[in-house]
C-alpha positions as YAML, in Angstrom:
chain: A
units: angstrom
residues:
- id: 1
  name: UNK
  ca: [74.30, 87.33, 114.55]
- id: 2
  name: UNK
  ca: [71.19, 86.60, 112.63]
- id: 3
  name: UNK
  ca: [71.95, 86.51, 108.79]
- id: 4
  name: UNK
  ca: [69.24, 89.15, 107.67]
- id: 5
  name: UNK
  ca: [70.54, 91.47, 110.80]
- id: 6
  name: UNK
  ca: [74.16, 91.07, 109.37]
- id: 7
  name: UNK
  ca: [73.32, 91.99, 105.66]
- id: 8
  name: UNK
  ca: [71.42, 94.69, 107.02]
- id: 9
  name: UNK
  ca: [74.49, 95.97, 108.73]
- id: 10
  name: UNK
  ca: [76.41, 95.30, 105.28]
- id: 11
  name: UNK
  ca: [73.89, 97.39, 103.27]
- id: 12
  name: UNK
  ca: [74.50, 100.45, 105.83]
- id: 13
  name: UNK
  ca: [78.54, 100.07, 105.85]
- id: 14
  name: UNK
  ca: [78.40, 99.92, 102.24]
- id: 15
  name: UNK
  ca: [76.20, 103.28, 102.37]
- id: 16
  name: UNK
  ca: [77.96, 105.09, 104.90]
- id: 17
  name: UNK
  ca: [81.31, 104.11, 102.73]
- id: 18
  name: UNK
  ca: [80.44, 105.15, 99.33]
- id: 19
  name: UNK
  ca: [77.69, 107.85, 99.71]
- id: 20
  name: UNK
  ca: [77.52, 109.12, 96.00]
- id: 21
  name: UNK
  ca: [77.97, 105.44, 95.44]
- id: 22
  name: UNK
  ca: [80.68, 102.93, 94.12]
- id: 23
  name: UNK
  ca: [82.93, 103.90, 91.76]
- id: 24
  name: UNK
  ca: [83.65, 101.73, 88.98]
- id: 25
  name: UNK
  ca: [87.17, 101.36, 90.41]
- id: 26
  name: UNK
  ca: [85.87, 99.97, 93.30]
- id: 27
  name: UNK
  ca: [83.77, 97.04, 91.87]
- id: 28
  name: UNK
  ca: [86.34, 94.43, 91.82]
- id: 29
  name: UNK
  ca: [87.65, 94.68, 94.99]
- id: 30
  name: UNK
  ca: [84.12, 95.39, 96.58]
- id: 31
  name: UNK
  ca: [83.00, 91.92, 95.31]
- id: 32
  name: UNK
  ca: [86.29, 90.51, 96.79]
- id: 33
  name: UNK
  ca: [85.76, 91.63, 99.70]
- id: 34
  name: UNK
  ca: [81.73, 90.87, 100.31]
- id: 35
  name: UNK
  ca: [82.68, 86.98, 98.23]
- id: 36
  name: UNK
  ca: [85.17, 86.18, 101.20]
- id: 37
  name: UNK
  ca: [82.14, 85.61, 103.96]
- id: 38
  name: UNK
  ca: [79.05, 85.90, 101.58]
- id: 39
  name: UNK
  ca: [76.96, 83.53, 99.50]
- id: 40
  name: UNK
  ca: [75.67, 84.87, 96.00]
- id: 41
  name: UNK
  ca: [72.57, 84.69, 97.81]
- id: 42
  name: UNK
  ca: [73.40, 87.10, 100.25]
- id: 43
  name: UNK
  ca: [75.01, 89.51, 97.44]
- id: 44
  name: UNK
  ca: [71.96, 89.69, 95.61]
- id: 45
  name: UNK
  ca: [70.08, 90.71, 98.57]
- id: 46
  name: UNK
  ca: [72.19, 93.17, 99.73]
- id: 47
  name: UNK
  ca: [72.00, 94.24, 95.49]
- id: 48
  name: UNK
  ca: [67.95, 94.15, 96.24]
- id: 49
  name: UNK
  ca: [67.73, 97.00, 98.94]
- id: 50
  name: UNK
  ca: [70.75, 99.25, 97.12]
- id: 51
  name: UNK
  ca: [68.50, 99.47, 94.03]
- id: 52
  name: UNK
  ca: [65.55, 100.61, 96.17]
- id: 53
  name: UNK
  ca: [67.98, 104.11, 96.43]
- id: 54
  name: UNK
  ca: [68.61, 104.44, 92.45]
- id: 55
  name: UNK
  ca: [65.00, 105.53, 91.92]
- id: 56
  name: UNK
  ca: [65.54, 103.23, 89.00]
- id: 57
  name: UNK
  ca: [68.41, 104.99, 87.64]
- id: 58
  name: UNK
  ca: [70.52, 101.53, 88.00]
- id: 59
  name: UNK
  ca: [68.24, 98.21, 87.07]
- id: 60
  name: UNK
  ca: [69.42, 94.97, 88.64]
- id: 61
  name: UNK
  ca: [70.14, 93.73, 84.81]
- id: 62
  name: UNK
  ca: [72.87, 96.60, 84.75]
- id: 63
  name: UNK
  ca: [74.26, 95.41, 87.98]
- id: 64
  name: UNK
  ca: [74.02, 91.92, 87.08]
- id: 65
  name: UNK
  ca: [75.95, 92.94, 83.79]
- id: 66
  name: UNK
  ca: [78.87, 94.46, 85.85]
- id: 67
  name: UNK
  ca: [78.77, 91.48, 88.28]
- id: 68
  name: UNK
  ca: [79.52, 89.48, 85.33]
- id: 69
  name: UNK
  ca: [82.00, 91.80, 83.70]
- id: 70
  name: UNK
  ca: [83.75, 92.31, 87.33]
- id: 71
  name: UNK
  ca: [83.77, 89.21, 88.52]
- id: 72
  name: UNK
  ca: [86.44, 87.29, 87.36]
- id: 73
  name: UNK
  ca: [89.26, 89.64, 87.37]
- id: 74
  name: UNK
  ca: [91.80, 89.67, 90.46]
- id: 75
  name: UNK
  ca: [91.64, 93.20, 92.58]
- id: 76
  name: UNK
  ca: [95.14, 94.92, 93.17]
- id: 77
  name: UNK
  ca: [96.18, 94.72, 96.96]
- id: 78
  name: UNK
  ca: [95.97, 98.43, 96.23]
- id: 79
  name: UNK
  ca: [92.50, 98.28, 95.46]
- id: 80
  name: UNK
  ca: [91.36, 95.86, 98.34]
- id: 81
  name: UNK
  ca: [93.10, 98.38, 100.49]
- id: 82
  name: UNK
  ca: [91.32, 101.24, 99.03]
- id: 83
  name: UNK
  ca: [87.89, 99.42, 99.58]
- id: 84
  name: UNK
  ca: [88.37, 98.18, 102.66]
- id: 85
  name: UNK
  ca: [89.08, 102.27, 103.63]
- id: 86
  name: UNK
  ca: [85.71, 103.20, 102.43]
- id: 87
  name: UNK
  ca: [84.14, 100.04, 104.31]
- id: 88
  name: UNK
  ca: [85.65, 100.92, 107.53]
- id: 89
  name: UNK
  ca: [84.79, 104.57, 107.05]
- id: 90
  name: UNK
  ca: [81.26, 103.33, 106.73]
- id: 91
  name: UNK
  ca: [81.73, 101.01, 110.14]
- id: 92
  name: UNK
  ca: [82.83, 97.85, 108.38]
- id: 93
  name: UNK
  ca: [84.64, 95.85, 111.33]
- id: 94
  name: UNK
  ca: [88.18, 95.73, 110.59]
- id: 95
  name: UNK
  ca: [88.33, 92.26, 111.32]
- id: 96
  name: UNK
  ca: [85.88, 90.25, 109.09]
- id: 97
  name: UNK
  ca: [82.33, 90.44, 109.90]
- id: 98
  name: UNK
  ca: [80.60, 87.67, 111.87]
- id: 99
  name: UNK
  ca: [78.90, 85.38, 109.68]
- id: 100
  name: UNK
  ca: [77.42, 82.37, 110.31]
...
């Protein structure tokens, strides 16, 4: 699969998943999950199109601050199971994506 069709896919899991958006909750174990298969590259891009639905309520500095905040804590097996729900709700595979 071509890498911009794949985080294209991503983008509309993660919508489908978490409609009124992701809880704070959810932020460790969402960047568990998408930092198994993808680069930071690919992370920031999929960051780039969710902003364009905040109508600027969320700037890419706040996400970047709760990247940062997020990122180095461990998820609960709980909470990787609770995210993985939401991203299969949304039509996340069940088995890892297919990424290059």
């Amino acid at each position: 699969m071509e890498r911009a069709g794949l985080l294209q896919k991503i983008v509309g899991w993660l919508r489908a998943g978490y409609p009124e958006g992701v809880p704070d909750g959810d932020y460790v174990a969402l960047l568990g999950v998408l930092r198994r298969k993808l680069t930071e590259d690919d992370i920031e891009a999929i960051v780039t199109e969710l902003l364009a639905d905040t109508d600027g309520a969320v700037t890419r500095e706040q996400i970047r601050e709760l990247v940062e905040a997020y990122a180095l804590q461990q998820a609960s097996d709980k909470d990787v199971a609770r995210v993985s729900a939401h991203l299969a709700a949304g039509g996340w595979p069940l088995a890892d994506p297919d990424v290059p």
